[in-house]
N, C-alpha and C positions, 0 to 999 in steps of 0.2 A: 317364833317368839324372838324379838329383838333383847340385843345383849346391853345388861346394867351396864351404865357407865362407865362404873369403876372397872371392870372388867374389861370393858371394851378398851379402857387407858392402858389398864397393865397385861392384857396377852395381844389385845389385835394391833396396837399401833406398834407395839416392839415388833411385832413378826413384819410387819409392813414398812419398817423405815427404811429397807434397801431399796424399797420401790415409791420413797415419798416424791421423788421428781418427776411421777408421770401416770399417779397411781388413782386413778378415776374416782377407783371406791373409796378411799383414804378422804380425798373431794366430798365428795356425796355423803357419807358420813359425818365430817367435821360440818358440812353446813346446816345438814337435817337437826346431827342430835345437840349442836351447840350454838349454830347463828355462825358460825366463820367460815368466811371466804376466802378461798386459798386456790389463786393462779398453778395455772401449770408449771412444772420445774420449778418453782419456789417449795426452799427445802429449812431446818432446822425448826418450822414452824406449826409442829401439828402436835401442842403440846397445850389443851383449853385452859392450864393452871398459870402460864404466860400470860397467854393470846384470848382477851375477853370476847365475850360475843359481843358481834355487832361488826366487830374487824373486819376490814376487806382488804385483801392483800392480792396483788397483781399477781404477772407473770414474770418468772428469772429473777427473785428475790430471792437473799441470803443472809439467813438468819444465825448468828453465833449462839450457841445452846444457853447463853444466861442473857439472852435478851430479855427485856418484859416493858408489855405494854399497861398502863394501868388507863382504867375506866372511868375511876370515881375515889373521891376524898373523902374520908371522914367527915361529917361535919361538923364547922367548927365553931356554929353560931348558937348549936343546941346546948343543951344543959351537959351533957356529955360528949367525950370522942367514943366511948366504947363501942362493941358492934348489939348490947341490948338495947341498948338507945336507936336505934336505926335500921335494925333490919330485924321483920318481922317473925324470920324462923328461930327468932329465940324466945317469941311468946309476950314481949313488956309492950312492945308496940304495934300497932294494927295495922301499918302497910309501912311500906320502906322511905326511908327519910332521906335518901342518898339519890344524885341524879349522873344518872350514867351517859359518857359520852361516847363516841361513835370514831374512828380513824379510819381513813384510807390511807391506806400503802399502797403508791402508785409500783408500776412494773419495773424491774432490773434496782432495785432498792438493796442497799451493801447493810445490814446492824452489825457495827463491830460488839466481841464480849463486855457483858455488864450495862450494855447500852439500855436505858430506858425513856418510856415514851410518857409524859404525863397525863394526868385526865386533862380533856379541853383541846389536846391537838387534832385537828380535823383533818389535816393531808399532808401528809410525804410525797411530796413530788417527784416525777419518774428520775431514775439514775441517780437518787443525791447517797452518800453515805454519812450513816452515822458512824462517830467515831466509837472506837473503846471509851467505857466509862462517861459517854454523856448522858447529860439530863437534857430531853428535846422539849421543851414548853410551849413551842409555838410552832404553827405551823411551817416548814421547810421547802422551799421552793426546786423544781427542778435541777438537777445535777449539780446541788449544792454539796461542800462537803461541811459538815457540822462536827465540834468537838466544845467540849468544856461542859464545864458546871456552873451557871444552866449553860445549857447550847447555845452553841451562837456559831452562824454560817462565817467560817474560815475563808472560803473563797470557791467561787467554781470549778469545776470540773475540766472545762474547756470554754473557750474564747464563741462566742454567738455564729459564727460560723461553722465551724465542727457540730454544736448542738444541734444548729439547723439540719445539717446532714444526715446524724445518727436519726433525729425526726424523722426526717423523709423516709429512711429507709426502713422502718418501723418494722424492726429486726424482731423486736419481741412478739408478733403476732405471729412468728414463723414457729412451725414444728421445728423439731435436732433434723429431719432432711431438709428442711428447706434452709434451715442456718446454715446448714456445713455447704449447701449450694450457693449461696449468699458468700460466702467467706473465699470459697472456691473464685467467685466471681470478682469480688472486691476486697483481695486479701490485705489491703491499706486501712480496712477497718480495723481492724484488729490491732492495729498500733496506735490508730485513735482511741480505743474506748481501753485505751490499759489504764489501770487508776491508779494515781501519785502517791510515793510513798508507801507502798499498804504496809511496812513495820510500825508505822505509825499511826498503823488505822486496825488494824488485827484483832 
């Protein structure tokens, strides 16, 4: 017999968070009982009252614990914003008036705290971070770094040569052996992909 929800929020994912970086079941569970897709090693993120169904989130992502992605708006053209007006499990309305949208979070993606994602954003592109405290409205291009209220991309990460690189070597499709082999091999990486600032990004 599979385990209620609520149960399953408040004993299995606590006892499982020191294994959320690589933890299969943790996976398989967040996708079966809720719609979200959660890469390997991508950690702070196994929490369904955040992270709406439909998310897909890569691999080596890092999520600050007041991150939140939102879905869907109020609506604001109906006779009401309340949620009896719009969603049917309170009985006034006969199916849901609200249109839920879909995000991907590409791989190695940084959410600083308090950072949120608005309904409507369709991708985060791989390596960009969000800052502390933004609002990200539109979709985010690769190794951007994003900050403010709404978002807005700051500058990149690195010059189009280093990008191209960290591309090629397409580090995040590697297990932790085959990273630490990689690093082993090409320890100049790891001076490239250090990210600017992070007091300012935290």
């Amino acid at each position: 017999m599979a385990l209620p929800d609520r149960l399953f929020d408040r004993v299995v994912v606590p006892l499982l968070r020191g294994r959320e970086f690589d933890s299969v079941y943790l996976r398989d569970a967040f996708r079966s009982r809720y719609g979200i897709e959660i890469g390997l090693y991508s950690y702070g993120c196994f929490d369904r009252w955040r992270i709406p169904p439909g998310t897909r989130i890569g691999r080596y992502c890092s999520f600050a614990k007041s991150v939140r992605i939102l879905n869907a708006n109020h609506p604001i053209d109906a006779l009401s914003t309340h949620p009896f007006l719009y969603d049917p499990a309170f009985g006034v309305v006969p199916e849901s008036r609200v249109s839920a949208t879909r995000v991907e979070i590409e791989d190695d993606v940084w959410f600083g705290h308090n950072a949120t994602v608005a309904p409507g954003v369709a991708r985060i592109g791989r390596g960009a971070i969000i800052g502390t405290g933004a609002v990200v409205t539109r979709d985010v291009p690769p190794y951007a770094i994003v900050a403010g209220v709404p978002g807005r991309v700051i500058r990149s990460r690195f010059p189009p040569a280093t990008i191209a690189r960290i591309e090629a070597s397409r580090w995040w499709t590697l297990d932790r052996t085959a990273l630490r082999d990689l690093v082993a091999r090409e320890p100049d990486l790891l001076q490239l992909a250090a990210t600017p600032e992070p007091a300012a990004l935290a």
